[in-house]
C-alpha positions, 0 to 999 in steps of 0.5 A: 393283357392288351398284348397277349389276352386274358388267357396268358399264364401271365395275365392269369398270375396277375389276376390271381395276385392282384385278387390276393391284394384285394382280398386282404384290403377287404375289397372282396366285390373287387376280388372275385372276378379277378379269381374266377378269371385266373381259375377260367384261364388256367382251366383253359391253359392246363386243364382242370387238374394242375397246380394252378387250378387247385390253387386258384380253387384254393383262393376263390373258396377263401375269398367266398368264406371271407365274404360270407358267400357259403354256397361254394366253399365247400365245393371249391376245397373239395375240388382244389384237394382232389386235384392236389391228390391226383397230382401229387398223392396224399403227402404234398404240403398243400394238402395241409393247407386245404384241409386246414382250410376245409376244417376251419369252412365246417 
């Protein structure tokens, strides 16, 4: 991070990796901000329809249902779908996933 910044792909796959650890240890307060920086950097690296947007999307919304955070969950599934579906269509395997994911948020 030191040496490339926090907008590094690199950085922002750590984040999200890390975050992931944190998340399934429980420490949800710890997790948060390292998903939202992964999701503000691949913004900033790919734009807002990609891959690693949606799944960054994907991963904060669960963190925020983990957590009893409500509020955005919906927002975030719906943002990560529409993003698979632009990129992909209707028939790619994350698309199961999220609306797994949607599904069990309702």
């Amino acid at each position: 991070k030191e040496r490339v910044g926090d907008t590094h792909h690199f950085v922002a796959i750590c984040s999200n990796n890390l975050a992931l650890l944190y998340q399934y240890q429980g420490k949800y307060a710890d997790a948060a901000p390292l998903y939202e920086r992964a999701l503000e950097a691949n913004k900033l690296l790919f734009g807002n329809n990609h891959p690693h947007v949606a799944t960054c999307l994907n991963n904060l919304a669960c963190l925020l249902q983990a957590s009893g955070k409500y509020s955005d969950v919906e927002r975030l599934l719906e943002s990560s779908l529409l993003a698979w579906k632009l990129l992909f269509g209707g028939s790619h395997p994350a698309l199961a996933t999220l609306l797994n994911n949607l599904a069990a948020y309702y």
